[in-house]
C-alpha positions in Angstrom: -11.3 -29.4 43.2 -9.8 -30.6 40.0 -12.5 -28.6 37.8 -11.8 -25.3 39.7 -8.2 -25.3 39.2 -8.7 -26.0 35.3 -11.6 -23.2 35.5 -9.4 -20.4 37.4 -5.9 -21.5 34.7 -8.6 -21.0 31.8 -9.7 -17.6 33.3 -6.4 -16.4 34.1 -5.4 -17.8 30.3 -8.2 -15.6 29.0 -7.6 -12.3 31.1 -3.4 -12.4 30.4 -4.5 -12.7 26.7 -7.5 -9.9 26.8 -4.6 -7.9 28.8 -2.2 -8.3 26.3 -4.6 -7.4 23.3 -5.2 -4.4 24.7 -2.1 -3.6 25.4 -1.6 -3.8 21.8 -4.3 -2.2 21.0 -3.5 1.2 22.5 0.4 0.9 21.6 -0.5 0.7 17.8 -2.5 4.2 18.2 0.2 5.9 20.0 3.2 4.8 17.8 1.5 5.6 14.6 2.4 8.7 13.0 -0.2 11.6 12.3 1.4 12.4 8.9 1.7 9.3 6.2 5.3 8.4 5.8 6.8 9.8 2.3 6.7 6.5 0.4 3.1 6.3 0.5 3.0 9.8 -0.4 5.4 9.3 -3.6 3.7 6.4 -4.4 0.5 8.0 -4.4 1.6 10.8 -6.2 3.0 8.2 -9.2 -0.4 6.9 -9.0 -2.1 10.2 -9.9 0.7 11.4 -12.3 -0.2 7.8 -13.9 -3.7 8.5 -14.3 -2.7 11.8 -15.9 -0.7 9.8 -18.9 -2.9 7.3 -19.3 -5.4 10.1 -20.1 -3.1 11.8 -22.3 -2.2 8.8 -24.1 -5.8 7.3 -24.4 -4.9 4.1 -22.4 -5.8 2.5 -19.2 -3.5 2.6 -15.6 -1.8 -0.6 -15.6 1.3 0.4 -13.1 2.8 3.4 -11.6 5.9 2.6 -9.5 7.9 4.9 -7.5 11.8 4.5 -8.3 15.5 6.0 -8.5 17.2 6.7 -11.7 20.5 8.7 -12.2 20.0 9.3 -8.1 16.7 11.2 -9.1 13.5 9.9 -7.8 10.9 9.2 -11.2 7.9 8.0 -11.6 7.7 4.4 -14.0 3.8 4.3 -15.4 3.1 1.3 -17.3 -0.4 2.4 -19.7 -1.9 -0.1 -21.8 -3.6 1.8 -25.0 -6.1 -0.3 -27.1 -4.6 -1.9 -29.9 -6.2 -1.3 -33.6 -8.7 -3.3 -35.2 -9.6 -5.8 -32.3 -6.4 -6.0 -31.3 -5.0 -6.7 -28.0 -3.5 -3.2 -26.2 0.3 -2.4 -26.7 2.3 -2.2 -23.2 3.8 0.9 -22.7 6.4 2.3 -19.7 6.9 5.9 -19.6 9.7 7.0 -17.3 8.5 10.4 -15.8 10.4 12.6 -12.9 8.7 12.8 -9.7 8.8 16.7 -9.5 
């Protein structure tokens, strides 16, 4: 009798817990949006303006950062560009607006 009681807790245990992962499951797909939200969007468009000034300045992508500057929102691209002779590459941050 013992044994069935600690069988049936376990199984109730395991359905209240397969109940509430689903429950969680199909919340998660209805709150989240259809459209990214506009962070990810600036921040991925920093990350393809960085790519564009690393190639203009013959470096490597190191860091592009979305931030707010003189209450305009800019673009901060760290590019490291090969250093001469063997050297190791110079850090440089270019400050670029958003737009």
């Amino acid at each position: 009798m013992k044994t069935l009681r600690s069988h049936f807790r376990t199984a109730t245990l395991a359905l209240c817990a397969a109940g509430l992962f689903a429950s969680q499951a199909t919340a998660m797909s209805v709150i989240a949006p259809d459209q990214s939200s506009p962070i990810v969007l600036a921040a991925s468009d920093c990350y393809a303006i960085g790519q564009q000034v690393a190639e203009q300045n013959g470096g490597t992508l190191a860091k592009a950062s979305q931030s707010t500057r003189g209450g305009q929102p800019v673009c901060v691209i760290v590019v490291l560009v090969p250093g001469k002779d063997g050297q190791r590459p110079r850090r440089s941050e270019i400050v670029v607006p958003q737009n």
